[in-house]
C-alpha positions in Angstrom: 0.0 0.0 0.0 1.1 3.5 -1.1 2.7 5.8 1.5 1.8 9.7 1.9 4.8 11.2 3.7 4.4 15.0 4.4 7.8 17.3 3.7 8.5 20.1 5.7 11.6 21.9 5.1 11.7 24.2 7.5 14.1 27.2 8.1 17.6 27.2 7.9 19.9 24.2 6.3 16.5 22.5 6.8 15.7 23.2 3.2 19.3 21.9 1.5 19.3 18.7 3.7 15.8 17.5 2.5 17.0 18.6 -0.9 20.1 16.6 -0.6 18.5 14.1 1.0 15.1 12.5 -0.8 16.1 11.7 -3.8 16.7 8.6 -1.9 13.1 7.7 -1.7 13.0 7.0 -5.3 16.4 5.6 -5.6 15.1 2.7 -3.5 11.9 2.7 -5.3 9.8 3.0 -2.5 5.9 2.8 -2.6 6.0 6.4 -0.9 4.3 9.8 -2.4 6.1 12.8 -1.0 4.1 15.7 -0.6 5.2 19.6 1.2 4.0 22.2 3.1 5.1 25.1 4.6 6.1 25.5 8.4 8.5 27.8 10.3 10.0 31.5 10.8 9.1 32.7 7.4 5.0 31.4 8.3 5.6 33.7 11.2 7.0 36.2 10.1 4.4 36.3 6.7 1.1 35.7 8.4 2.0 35.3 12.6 1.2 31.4 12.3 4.5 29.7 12.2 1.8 26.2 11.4 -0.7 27.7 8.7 -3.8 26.0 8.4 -3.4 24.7 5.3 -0.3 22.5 6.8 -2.4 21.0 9.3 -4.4 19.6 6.6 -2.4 18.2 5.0 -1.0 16.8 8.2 -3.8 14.8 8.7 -3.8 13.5 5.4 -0.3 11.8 5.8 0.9 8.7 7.1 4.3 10.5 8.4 5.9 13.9 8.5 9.2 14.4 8.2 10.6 17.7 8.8 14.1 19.7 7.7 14.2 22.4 10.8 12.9 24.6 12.8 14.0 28.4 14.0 12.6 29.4 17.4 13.4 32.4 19.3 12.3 34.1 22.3 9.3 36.5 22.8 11.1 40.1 21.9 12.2 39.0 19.0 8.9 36.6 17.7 7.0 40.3 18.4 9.6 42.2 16.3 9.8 39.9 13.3 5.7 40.5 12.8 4.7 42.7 10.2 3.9 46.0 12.3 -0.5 45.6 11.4 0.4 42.0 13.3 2.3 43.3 16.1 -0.7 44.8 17.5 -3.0 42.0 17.7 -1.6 40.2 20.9 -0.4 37.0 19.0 1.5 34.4 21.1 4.8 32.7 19.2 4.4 29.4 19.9 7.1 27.0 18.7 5.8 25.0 16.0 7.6 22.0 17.7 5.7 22.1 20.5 2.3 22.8 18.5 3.1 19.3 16.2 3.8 17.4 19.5 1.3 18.9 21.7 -1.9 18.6 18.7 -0.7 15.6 17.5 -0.3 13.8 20.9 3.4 12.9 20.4 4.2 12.4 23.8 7.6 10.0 23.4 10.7 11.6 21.6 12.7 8.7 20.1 16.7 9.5 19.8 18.6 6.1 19.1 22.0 6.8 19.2 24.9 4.7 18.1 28.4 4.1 17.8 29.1 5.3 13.8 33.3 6.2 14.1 35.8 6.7 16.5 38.1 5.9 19.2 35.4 3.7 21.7 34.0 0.6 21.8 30.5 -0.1 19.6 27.5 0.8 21.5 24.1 1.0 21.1 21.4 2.9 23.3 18.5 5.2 23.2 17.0 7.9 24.7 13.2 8.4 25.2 12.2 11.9 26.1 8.9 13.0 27.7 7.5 15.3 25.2 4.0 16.8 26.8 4.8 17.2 30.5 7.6 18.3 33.1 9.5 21.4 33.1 8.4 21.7 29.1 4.5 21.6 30.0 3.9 25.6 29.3 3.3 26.7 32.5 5.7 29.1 32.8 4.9 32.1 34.5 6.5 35.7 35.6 6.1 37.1 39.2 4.4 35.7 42.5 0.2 36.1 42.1 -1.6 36.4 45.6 -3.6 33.4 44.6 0.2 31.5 44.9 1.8 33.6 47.3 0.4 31.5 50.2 2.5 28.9 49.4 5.2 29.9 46.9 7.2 31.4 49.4 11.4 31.9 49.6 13.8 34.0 51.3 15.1 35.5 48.2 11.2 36.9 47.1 12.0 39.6 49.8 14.9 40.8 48.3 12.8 43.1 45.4 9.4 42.1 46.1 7.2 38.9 44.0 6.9 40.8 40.6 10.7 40.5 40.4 10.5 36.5 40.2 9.5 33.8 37.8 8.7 29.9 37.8 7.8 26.8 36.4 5.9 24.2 37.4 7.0 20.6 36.1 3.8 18.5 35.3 4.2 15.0 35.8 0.7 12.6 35.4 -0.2 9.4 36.0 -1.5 9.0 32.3 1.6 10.9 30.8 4.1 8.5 32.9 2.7 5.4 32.3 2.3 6.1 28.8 6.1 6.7 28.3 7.3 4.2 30.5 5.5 1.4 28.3 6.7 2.7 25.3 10.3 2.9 26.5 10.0 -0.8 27.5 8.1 -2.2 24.4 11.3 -0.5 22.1 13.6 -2.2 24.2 11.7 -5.4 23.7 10.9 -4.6 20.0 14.7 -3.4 19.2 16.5 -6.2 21.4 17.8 -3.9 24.3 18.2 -5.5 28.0 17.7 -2.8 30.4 15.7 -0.1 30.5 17.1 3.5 32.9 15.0 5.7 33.9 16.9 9.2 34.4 15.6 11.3 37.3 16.5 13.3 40.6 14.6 11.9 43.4 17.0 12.5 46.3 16.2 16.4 45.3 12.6 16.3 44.1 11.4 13.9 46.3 7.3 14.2 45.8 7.8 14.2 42.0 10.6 11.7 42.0 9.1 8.9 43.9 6.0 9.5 42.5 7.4 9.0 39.3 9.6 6.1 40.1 6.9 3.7 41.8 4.8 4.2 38.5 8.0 3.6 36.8 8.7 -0.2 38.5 4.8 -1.2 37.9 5.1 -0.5 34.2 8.6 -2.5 34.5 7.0 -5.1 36.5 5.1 -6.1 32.8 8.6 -6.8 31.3 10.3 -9.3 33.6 12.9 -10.1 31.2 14.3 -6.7 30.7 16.3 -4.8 33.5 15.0 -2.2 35.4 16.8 0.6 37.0 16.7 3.7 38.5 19.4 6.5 38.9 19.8 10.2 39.3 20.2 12.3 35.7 23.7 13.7 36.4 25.6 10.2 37.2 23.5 9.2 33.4 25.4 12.0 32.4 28.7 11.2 33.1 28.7 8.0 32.6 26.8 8.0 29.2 30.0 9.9 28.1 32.2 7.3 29.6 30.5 3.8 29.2 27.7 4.1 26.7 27.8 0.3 25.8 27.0 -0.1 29.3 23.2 1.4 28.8 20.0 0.3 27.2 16.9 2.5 26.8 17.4 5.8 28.5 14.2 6.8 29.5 13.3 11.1 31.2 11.2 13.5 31.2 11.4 16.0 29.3 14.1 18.2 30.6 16.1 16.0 31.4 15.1 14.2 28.4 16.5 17.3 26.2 19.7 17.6 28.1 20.4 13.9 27.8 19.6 13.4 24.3 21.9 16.3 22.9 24.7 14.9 25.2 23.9 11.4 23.3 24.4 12.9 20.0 27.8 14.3 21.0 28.5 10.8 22.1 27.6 9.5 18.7 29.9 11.7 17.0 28.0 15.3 16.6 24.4 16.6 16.0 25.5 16.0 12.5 25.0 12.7 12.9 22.0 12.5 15.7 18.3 11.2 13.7 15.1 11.7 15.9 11.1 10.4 15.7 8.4 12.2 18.0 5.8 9.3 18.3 2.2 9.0 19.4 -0.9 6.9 19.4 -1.6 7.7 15.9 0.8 10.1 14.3 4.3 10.3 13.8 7.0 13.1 13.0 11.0 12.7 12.0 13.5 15.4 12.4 17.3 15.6 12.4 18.8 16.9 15.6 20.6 19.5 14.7 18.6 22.3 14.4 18.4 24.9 11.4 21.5 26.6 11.8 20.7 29.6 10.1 24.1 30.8 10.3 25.3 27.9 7.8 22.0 28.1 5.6 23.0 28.6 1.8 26.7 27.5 2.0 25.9 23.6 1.1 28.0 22.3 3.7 25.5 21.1 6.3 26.1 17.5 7.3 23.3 15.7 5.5 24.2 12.1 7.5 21.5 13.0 10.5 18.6 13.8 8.0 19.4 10.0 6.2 19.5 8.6 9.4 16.0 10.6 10.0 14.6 9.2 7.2 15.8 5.5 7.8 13.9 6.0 11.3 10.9 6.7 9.1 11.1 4.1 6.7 11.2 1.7 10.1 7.5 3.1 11.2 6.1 2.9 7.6 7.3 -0.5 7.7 9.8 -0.5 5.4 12.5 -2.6 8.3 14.8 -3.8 5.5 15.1 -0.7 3.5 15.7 1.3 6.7 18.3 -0.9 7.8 20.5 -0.6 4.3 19.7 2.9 4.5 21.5 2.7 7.7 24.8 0.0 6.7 25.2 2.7 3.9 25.4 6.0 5.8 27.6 4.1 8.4 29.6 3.0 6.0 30.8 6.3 4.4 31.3 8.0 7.3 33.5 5.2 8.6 35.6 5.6 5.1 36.0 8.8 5.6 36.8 9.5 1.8 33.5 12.0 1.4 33.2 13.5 5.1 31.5 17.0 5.7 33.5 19.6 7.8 32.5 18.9 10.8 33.6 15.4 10.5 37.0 16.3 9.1 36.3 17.1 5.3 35.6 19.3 2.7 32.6 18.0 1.2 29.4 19.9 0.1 25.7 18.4 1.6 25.0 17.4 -1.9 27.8 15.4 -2.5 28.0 13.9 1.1 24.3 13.2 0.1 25.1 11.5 -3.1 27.9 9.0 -2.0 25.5 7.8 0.5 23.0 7.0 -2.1 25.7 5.8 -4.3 27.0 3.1 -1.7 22.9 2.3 -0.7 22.5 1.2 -4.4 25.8 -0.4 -5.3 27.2 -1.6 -2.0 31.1 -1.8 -1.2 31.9 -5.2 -1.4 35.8 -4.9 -0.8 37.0 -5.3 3.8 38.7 -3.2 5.7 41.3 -4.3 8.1 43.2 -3.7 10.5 47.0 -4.8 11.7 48.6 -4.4 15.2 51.9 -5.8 16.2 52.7 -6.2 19.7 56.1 -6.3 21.4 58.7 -4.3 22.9 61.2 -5.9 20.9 59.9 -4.8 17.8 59.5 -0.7 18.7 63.3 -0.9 20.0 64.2 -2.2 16.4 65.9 -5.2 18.6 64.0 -7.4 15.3 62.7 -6.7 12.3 58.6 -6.2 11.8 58.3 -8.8 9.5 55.1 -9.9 10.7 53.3 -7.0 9.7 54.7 -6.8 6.4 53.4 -10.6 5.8 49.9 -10.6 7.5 49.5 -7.0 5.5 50.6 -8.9 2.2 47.9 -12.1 2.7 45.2 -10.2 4.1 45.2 -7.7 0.5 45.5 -11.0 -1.3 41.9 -12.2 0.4 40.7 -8.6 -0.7 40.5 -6.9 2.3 42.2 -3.3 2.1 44.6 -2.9 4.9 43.5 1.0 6.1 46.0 0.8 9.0 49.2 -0.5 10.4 50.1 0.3 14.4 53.1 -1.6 16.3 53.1 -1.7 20.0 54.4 -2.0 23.9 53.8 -5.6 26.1 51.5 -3.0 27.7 47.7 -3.0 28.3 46.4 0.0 28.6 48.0 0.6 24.9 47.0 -2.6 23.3 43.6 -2.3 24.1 43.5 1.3 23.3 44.4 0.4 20.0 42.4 -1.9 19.7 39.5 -0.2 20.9 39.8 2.1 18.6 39.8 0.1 15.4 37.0 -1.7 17.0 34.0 -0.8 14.4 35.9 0.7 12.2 37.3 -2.0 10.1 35.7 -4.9 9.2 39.0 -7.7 10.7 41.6 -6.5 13.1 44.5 -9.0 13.2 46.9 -8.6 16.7 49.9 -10.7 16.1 52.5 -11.2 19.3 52.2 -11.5 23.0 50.8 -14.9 23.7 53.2 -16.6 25.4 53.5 -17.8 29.2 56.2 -15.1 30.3 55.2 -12.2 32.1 55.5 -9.3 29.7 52.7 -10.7 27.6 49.8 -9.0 27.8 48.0 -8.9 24.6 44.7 -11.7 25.7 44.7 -9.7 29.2 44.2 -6.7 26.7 42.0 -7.9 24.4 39.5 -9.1 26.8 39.9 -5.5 28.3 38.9 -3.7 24.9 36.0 -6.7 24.2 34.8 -6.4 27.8 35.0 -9.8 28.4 36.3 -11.9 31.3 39.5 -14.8 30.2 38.0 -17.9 30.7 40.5 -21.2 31.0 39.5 -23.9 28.0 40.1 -27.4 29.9 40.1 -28.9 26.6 42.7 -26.8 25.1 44.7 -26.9 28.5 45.0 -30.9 27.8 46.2 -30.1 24.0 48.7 -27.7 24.9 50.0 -30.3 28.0 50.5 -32.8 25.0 51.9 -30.4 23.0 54.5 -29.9 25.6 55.2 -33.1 26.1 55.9 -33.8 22.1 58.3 -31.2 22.5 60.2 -32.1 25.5 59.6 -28.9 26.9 59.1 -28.8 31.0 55.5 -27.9 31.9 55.5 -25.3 33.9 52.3 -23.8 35.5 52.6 -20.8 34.3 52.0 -21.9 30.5 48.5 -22.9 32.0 47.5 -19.0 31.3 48.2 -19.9 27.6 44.5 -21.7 27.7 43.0 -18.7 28.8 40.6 -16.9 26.2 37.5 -14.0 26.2 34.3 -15.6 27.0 32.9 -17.0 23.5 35.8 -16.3 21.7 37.1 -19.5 19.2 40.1 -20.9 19.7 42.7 -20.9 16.4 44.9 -24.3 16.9 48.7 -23.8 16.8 49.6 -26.8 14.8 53.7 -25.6 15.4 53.7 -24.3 18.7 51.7 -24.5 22.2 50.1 -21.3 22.1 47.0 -21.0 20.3 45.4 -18.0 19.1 41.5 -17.3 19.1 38.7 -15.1 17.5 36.0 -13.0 18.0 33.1 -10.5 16.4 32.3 -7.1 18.2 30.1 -5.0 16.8 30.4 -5.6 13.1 34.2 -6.2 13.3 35.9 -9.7 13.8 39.1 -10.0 15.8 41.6 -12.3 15.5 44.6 -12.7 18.0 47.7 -14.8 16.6 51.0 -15.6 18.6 54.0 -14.1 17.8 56.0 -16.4 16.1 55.9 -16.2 11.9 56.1 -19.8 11.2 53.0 -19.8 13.7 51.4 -16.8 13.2 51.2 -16.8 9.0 50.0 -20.5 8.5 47.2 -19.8 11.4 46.3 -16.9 9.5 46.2 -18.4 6.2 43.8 -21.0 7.7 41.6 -18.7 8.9 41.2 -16.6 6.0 40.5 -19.9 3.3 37.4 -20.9 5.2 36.2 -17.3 5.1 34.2 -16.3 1.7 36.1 -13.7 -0.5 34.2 -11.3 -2.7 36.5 -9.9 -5.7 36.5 -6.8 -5.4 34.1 -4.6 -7.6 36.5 -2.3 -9.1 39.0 -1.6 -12.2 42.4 -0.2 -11.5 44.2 2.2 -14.4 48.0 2.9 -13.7 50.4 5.4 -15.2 53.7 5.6 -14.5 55.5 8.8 -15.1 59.0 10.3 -15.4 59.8 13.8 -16.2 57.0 15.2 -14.2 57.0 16.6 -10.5 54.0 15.1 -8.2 52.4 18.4 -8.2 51.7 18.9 -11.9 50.4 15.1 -12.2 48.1 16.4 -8.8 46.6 19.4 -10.7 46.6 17.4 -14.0 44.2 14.6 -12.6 42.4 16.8 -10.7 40.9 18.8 -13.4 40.0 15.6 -15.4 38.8 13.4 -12.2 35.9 14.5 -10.3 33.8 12.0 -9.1 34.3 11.2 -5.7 33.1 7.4 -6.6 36.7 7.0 -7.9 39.7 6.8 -6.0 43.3 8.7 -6.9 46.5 7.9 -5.2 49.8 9.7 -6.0 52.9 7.5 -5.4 56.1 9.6 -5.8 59.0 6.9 -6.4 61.8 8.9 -7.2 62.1 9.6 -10.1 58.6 7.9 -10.9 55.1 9.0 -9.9 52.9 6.7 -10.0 49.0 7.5 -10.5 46.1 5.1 -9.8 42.7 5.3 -10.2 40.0 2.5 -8.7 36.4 2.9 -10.1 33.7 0.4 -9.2 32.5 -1.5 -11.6 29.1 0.6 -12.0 30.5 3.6 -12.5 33.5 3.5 -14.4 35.6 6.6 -15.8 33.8 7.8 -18.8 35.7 7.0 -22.0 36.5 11.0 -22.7 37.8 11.1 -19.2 39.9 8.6 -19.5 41.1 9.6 -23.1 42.0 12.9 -21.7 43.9 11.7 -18.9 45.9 9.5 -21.1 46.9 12.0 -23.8 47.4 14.5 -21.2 50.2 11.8 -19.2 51.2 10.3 -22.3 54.6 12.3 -22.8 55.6 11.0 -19.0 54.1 7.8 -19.8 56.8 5.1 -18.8 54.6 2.4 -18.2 50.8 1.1 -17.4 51.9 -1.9 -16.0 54.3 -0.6 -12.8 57.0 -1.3 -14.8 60.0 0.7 -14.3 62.1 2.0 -17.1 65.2 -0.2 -16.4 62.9 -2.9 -16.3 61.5 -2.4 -19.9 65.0 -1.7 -21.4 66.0 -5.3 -19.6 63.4 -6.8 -21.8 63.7 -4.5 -24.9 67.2 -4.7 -25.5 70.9 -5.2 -24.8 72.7 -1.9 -24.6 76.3 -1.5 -24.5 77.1 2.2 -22.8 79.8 4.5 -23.9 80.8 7.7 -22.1 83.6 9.8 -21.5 82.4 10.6 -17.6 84.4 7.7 -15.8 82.2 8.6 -12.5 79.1 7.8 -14.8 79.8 4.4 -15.9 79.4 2.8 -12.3 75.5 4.6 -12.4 74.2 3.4 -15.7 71.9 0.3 -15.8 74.0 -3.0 -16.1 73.9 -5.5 -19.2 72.1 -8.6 -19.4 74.1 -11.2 -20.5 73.8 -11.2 -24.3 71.6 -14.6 -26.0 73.5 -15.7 -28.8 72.7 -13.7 -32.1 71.4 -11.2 -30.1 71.8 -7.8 -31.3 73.6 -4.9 -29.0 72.5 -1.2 -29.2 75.5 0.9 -28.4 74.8 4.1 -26.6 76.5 7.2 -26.2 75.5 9.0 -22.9 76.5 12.5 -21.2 75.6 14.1 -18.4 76.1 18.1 -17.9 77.2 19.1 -15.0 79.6 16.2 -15.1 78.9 13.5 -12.5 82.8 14.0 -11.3 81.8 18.3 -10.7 78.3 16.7 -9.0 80.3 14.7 -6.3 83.0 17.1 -5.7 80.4 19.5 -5.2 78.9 20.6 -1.7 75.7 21.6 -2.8 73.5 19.0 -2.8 70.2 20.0 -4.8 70.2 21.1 -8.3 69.4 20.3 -12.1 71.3 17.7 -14.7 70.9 17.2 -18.3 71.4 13.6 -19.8 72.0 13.9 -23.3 72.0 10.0 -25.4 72.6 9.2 -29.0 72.0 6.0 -30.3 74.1 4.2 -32.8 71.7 4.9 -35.5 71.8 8.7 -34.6 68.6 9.3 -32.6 68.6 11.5 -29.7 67.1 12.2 -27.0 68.0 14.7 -23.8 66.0 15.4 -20.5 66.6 17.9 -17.6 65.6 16.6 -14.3 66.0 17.6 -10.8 69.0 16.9 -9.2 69.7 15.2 -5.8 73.1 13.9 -4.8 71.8 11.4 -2.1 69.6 9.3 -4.6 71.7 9.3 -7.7 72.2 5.6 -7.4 68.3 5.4 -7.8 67.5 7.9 -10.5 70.2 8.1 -12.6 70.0 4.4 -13.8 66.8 5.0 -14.6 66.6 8.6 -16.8 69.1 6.6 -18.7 67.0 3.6 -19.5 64.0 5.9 -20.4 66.1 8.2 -22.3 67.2 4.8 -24.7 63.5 4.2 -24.8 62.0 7.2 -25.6 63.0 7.8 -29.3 61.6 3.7 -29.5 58.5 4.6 -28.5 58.1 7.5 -30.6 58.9 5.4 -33.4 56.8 3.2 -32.8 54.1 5.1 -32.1 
């Protein structure tokens, strides 16, 4: 059955965000008609009804409304922004917020928060804010009136008399409690959460609170499986910043609700991030956190991720569950790569295309993993032994197509390892810790990694008896102390060491899988290679061009490129390789450079072209041809490429090379930085010359090299 959504834009960056933002409706191809309406600051400030009729009607004719944002302001300034026939009518600015929530019956404001990127472990909780009653109810007053002056009474009133006071009253009702409290429990049922809080301050307001709380534990009473607790809003507080895996369903009024919620979205990683869904009995309405920001308004480069997330929330009440949770995977997953990122998480990209590689990875998913490697070991910071282990597991895991996005060597110490860990934790889709796993004292990488997971070490019996026998084949002493070698996080699976006694394990967190290898190579690699041949492998959806240039500084390829590539689908990376630079470009499978784009780029590079195939010009020359070098520089001879041994009946091209300064005035020289000439002439008479930049520490890499393409070049001009 066909959706009607309503669409209110709003004020602010409310407008650009939807804009940036629906087009994903129809990418999904969704059964959902979007209609708009008007709301906000410019209804106010047109007619002094920030909610015109018209937009309630059409409110009532919708199955959801989702809404862009909202400007409020304070009295003065609601009064001065009325056209002056307005201003003297008496009309009351009420915030069209409250209007929706309060007409509508929205009572329960819905702010699932998450862990998206970062250093911290994955979490997963949600706040559920009072929307109708509390300190938010309206009633809201300035001065003392007799009829309350018998019992709103304080020292301070005295001071300057009870005109010169104002208060609130915070509303709390039977009906409203009970109302929210079910609804806080039946989404921690529905959404698989264990415990429910409720945030309050009942050691301070002692009628409300306990009033509050005992209605609370009946409602909890109904949902025996789920955990029920009670604690005072400012200890949520802190400890929401510092252990929010440790929560559930967060559940205020609305206050404290407010407060709680924003501090949840900081948690999560910004406002920019933070989706909302102000529910009733009967009527729904979505809206990204972050406000309108009228400030930013009209420089397209408003976050767009909060308003996706928003919309997934949406698509999850129309019941559209599947679609909401790709919706989801997709926005999580290019903020994690961090390739398109909005400035305030880190980039330069506008809301439109932040908007459009969201879309782009919804409809044609990355198939490619991410990982992660961490070696552990004092040994290997002090340089004591090489870090060979991280070159290798790097090597095999990009061979089972998983893109190695970060490389981190450690300490035998805890708090480190599981930092690290802890902070690749979500991020990447395997994290491999290699070292540490022995019996001895300074290993400490399973104490660590059950720190990061949050897991106790349990001892494996059965793996306690295999490493015992293990011991045994090897004539090595048993000693207690290797009994700690059988130790591994609760439900993690053990890895077996066919070569050694200690065996590594494995474990998922979040959407990340974890595996912890001993140290050893002849261990460490086979267990690895084990592990990663009974895992499925998806090639990776993508087409790699290469160019590698000579003749060209890094910069001018940079700017080159950049004019010609502008999709943000494709990736660049600039290698410089002295004297090479070495361009590729990966572009998925659906969207592949256009044919112009990539003729461009190739007649633009084509006079620095050395190779498309990493091949470097010595190595070409090696299977082109057999040169025999003449010169008159002495110091030149012992620079120039060296001879393959010559087939029999194999031609020799004799070639006459020069350099200018002289490579004898280059060495003698103090200065170090400059600018050579190579001049060659081939026995035929072809010639060719280049100038390149000259630096006296890497002659023995370059020089071998502008030779060998400076032979080459009139070939390949001859041929085209």
């Amino acid at each position: 059955m066909k959706k009607n959504v309503l669409v209110l834009p709003g004020d602010g960056i409310g407008q650009e965000v939807c804009e940036a933002s629906l087009p994903v409706i129809s990418a999904m191809d969704l059964p959902i008609t979007l209609t708009f309406g008007e709301i906000g600051w410019a209804c106010w400030m047109r007619e002094g009804n920030p909610v015109p009729d018209q937009t309630w009607e059409k409110i009532a004719g919708a199955d959801a409304v989702l809404l862009g944002a909202i400007t409020s302001k304070g009295k003065a300034q609601a009064q001065q922004a009325l056209p002056q026939p307005l201003q003297q009518k008496g009309i009351e600015y009420v915030s069209p917020v409250i209007q929706l929530r309060q007409k509508l019956g929205l009572f329960a404001n819905i702010r699932p928060v998450k862990y998206v990127a970062g250093d911290q472990r994955p979490f997963r909780c949600c706040v559920i804010r009072e929307n109708t009653e509390g300190l938010y109810a309206g009633m809201d007053f300035k001065g003392v009136r007799p009829a309350v002056s018998g019992w709103l009474k304080h020292p301070n009133l005295d001071k300057y008399g009870p005109e010169e006071a104002a208060w609130t009253v915070r509303l709390q009702t039977r009906y409203g409690l009970e109302r929210l409290f079910q609804t806080a429990f039946e989404y921690a049922r529905k959404h698989d959460f264990t415990r429910v809080t409720f945030a309050d301050k009942p050691n301070v307001m002692r009628e409300s609170g306990h009033f509050a709380g005992s209605i609370f534990h009946e409602v909890a009473a109904r949902f025996p499986e789920i955990a029920a607790d009670i604690h005072n809003v400012d200890a949520i507080a802190l400890w929401l910043v510092r252990k929010p895996h440790e929560f559930g369903v967060i559940v205020a009024e609305n206050m404290f609700g407010d407060i709680l919620s924003d501090l949840a979205a900081g948690v999560m990683g910004g406002l920019g991030l933070a989706p909302s869904a102000n529910i009733g009995s009967h009527a729904a309405y979505f809206e990204p956190v972050h406000g309108s920001a009228p400030g930013m308004a009209g420089q397209g480069k408003a976050n767009p991720c909060a308003m996706f997330y928003t919309i997934a929330l949406m698509l999850e009440y129309l019941g559209f569950e599947l679609q909401a949770e790709k919706l989801q995977h997709a926005v999580d997953r290019v903020v994690r790569d961090g390739k398109v990122a909005t400035y305030d998480l880190g980039g330069t990209a506008s809301t439109q295309e932040m908007a459009q590689a969201i879309i782009r990875e919804l409809l044609h998913p990355t198939l490619g993993k991410t990982a992660s490697v961490i070696t552990i070991g004092d040994e290997l910071l002090s340089g004591q032994y090489p870090n060979s282990n991280q070159l290798h597991i790097s090597q095999r895991l990009e061979a089972a197509q998983h893109q190695v996005r970060f490389q981190a060597s450690c300490a035998d110490n805890i708090a480190q390892i599981s930092a690290l860990i802890t902070s690749r934790i979500g991020q990447d889709d395997l994290i491999v810790i290699c070292g540490g796993l022995g019996p001895t004292s300074d290993d400490k990488t399973r104490e660590a990694v059950a720190q990061s997971l949050g897991r106790p070490l349990i001892y494996d019996e059965d793996v306690w008896a295999t490493i015992q026998a293990q011991l045994r084949a090897f004539g090595v002493k048993n000693d207690p102390s290797n009994r700690q070698q059988a130790r591994f996080p609760d439900g993690a699976s053990v890895l077996d060491n066919p070569s050694g006694t200690a065996p590594g394990f494995y474990t998922s967190i979040g959407s990340s899988l974890v595996v912890v290898l001993p140290g050893p190579p002849s261990q460490a690699l086979p267990m690895l290679d084990d592990l990663l041949s009974g895992r499925e492998h998806s090639e990776p959806a993508k087409t790699t061009s290469s160019w590698t240039l000579i003749g060209i500084s890094e910069s001018e390829v940079g700017s080159i490129v950049s004019a010609l590539v502008s999709s943000t689908a494709w990736d660049v990376h600039f290698l410089w390789k002295s004297p090479y630079v070495i361009v590729q470009i990966d572009t998925p499978e659906h969207s592949p450079l256009p044919l112009p784009v990539w003729q461009s780029l190739d007649r633009a590079l084509r006079p620095y072209l050395v190779s498309k195939r990493n091949k470097k010009a010595s190595e070409i020359l090696q299977d082109t041809c057999n040169v025999r070098w003449q010169t008159a520089d002495v110091e030149l001879s012992s620079y120039l490429p060296v001879a393959r041994k010559k087939a029999g009946g194999e031609p020799v091209l004799c070639i006459d090379v020069a350099v200018n300064p002289s490579l004898v005035d280059v060495l003698e020289s103090e200065t170090w930085m400059g600018q050579m000439t190579m001049s060659v002439r081939h026995q035929d008479g072809k010639k060719h010359q280049m100038t390149f930049p000259l630096n006296k520490a890497l002659l023995a890499q370059t020089l071998p090299e502008y030779a060998a393409w400076c032979v080459l070049k009139p070939l390949t001009m001859q041929n085209g």
